[in-house]
C-alpha positions as CSV (number, residue, x, y, z in Angstrom):
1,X,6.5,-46.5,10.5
2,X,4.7,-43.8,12.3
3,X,7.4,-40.8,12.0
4,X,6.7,-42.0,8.0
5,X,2.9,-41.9,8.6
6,X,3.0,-38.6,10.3
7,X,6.0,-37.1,7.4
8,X,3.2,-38.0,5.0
9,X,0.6,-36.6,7.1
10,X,2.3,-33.3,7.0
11,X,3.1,-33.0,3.3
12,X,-0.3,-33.8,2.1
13,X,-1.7,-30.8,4.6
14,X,1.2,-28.4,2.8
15,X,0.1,-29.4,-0.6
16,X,-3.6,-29.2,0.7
17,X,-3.2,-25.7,2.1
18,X,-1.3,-24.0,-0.6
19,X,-3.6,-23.2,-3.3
20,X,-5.3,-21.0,-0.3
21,X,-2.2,-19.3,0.1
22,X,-1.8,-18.6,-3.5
23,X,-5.4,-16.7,-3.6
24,X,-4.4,-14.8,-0.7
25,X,-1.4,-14.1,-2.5
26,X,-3.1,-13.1,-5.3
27,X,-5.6,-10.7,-3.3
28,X,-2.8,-8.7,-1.7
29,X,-1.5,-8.0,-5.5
30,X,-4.1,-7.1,-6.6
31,X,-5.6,-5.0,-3.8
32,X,-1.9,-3.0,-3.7
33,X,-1.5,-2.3,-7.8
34,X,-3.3,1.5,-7.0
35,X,-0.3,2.1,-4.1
36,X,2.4,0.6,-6.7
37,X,0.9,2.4,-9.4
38,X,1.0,5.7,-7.6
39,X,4.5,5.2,-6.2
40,X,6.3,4.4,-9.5
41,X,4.9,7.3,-11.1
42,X,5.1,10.1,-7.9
43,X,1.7,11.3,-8.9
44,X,-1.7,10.5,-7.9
45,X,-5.1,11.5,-10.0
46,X,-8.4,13.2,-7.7
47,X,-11.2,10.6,-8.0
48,X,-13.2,14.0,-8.3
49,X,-11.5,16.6,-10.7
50,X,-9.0,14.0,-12.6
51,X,-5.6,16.2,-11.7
52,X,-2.7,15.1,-11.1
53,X,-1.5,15.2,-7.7
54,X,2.4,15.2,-7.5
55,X,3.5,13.2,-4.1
56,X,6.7,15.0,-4.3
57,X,6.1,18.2,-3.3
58,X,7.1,20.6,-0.2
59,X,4.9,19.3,2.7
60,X,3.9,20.0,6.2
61,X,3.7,17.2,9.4
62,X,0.7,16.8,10.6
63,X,1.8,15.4,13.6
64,X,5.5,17.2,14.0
65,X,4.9,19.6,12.2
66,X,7.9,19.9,10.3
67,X,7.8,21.4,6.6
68,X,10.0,19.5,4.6
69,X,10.4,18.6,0.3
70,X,9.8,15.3,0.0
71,X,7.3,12.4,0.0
72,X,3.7,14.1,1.3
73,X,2.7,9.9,2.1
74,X,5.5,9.8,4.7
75,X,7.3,11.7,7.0
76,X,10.7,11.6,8.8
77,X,9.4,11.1,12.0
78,X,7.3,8.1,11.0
79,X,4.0,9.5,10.6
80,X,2.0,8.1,7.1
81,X,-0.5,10.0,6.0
82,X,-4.1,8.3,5.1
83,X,-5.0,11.2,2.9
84,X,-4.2,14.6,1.9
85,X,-6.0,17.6,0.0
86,X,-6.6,17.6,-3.7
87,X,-3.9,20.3,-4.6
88,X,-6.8,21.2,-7.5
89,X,-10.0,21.3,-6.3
90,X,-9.3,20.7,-2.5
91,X,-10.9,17.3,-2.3
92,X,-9.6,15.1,0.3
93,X,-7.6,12.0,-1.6
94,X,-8.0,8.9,0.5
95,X,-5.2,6.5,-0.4
C-alpha cells in the first residue's frame, strides 16, 4: 500500500510540474526565433542602418587570429563571437 501511495505521490507531482516546464519551453522558443531567423537566412539586418549583414563572409579570429571564409559567429578553434561590426555603417551588432 505505501509503494502505491508514494507511485501516486510521484505522478501527481509530474503532472503538477509540467505545465511549468511547458512555459519555460515556450520562453526558450521564443527568446531564440532572432538566432534561428538569422541562421536560416545567413544574413543579419543593423538595428541602426537596416543593411544586411551577410554571416558568410571572409573573417578574421579574434582570439587566433586566423582569417578564414566562413561563418563570422563561429570559429574553428571554438571561439563565438558576441558581436561584430556593421559591414555598412560600422555599428557594432550585438547578437
Amino acid at each position: 500500500m505505501n509503494s502505491i501511495a508514494r507511485g501516486i505521490g510521484v505522478a501527481l507531482l509530474y503532472v503538477i510540474a509540467a505545465p511549468t516546464y511547458v512555459v519555460i519551453a515556450l520562453i526558450n522558443v521564443i527568446r531564440s526565433a532572432p538566432a534561428a531567423r538569422a541562421i536560416r537566412t545567413g544574413i543579419v539586418v543593423c538595428p541602426h542602418c537596416r543593411a544586411e549583414n551577410d554571416l558568410d563572409v571572409k573573417a578574421t579570429c579574434p582570439r587566433c587570429c586566423r582569417t578564414d571564409y566562413g561563418n563570422r559567429l563561429r570559429c574553428r578553434c571554438g571561439n563565438e563571437a558576441s558581436s561584430f561590426d556593421c559591414d555598412h555603417c560600422g555599428t557594432t551588432i550585438d547578437l
